[in-house]
C-alpha positions, 0 to 999 in steps of 0.5 A, a space after each residue: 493488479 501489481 505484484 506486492 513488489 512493483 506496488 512497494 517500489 511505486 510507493 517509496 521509489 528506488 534512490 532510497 529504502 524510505 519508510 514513507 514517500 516523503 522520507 523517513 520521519 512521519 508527520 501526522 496529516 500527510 496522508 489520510 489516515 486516522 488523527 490526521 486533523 483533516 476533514 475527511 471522515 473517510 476516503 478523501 479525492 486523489 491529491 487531497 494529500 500532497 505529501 503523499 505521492 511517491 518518488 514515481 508520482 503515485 498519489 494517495 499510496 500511504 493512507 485512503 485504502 489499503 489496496 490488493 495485490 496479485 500476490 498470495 499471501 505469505 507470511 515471509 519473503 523466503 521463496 519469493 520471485 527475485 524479479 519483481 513478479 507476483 508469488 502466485 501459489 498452484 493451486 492459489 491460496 486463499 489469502 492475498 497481500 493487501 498494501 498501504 495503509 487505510 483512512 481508519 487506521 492511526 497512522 505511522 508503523 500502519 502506513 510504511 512502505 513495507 507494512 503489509 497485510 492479508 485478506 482472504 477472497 472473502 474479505 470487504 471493507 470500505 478501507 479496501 480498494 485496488 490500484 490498476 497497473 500496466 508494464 509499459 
């Protein structure tokens, strides 16, 4: 999975500090997330939503699922890696950073770039999901 880092990165691409992919004003129906007037109940295909791809051409990273990272969850950024990598506690910590916003949830301040949330090892949802990453 990709550290919190490099998954906010992917989102908003690095010319800029967007709130979302496409800019930094948000527009009911570009992503799958609740009142987005579209016609799926819940998950929608990758690419149903072409105003959401990122900068770097990642699909579906502001609504659909709310996706893990490798990271432990911390409530702040104080002591996180500098380089982009996971901040992984020794021994691990129970909490992992979850990202993205879901197709449940109403969308704006939920789906930004930088919103993130906390799930414990424990947790399952249908709004939940992962993305695979790769250093090429």
């Amino acid at each position: 999975m990709p550290s919190e880092a490099e998954w906010e990165l992917a989102k908003k691409g690095s010319a800029d500090n967007r709130l979302w992919p496409w800019g930094d004003t948000w527009h009911d129906g570009w992503a799958n997330m609740w009142y987005a007037g579209d016609s799926y109940q819940y998950t929608a295909p990758i690419g149903s939503f072409p105003s959401d791809i990122s900068p770097f051409g990642c699909y579906d990273m502001t609504g659909n699922v709310t996706e893990w990272c490798e990271d432990d969850g911390h409530t702040d950024y104080n002591g996180a890696p500098a380089d982009g990598s996971a901040w992984i506690d020794n021994p691990r910590y129970f909490n992992r950073v979850m990202r993205g916003g879901c197709y449940s949830w109403e969308g704006g301040n939920n789906a930004r770039c930088a919103a993130r949330w906390f799930g414990g090892l424990d947790f399952r949802a249908d709004g939940s999901g992962f993305r695979c990453a790769m250093t090429p």
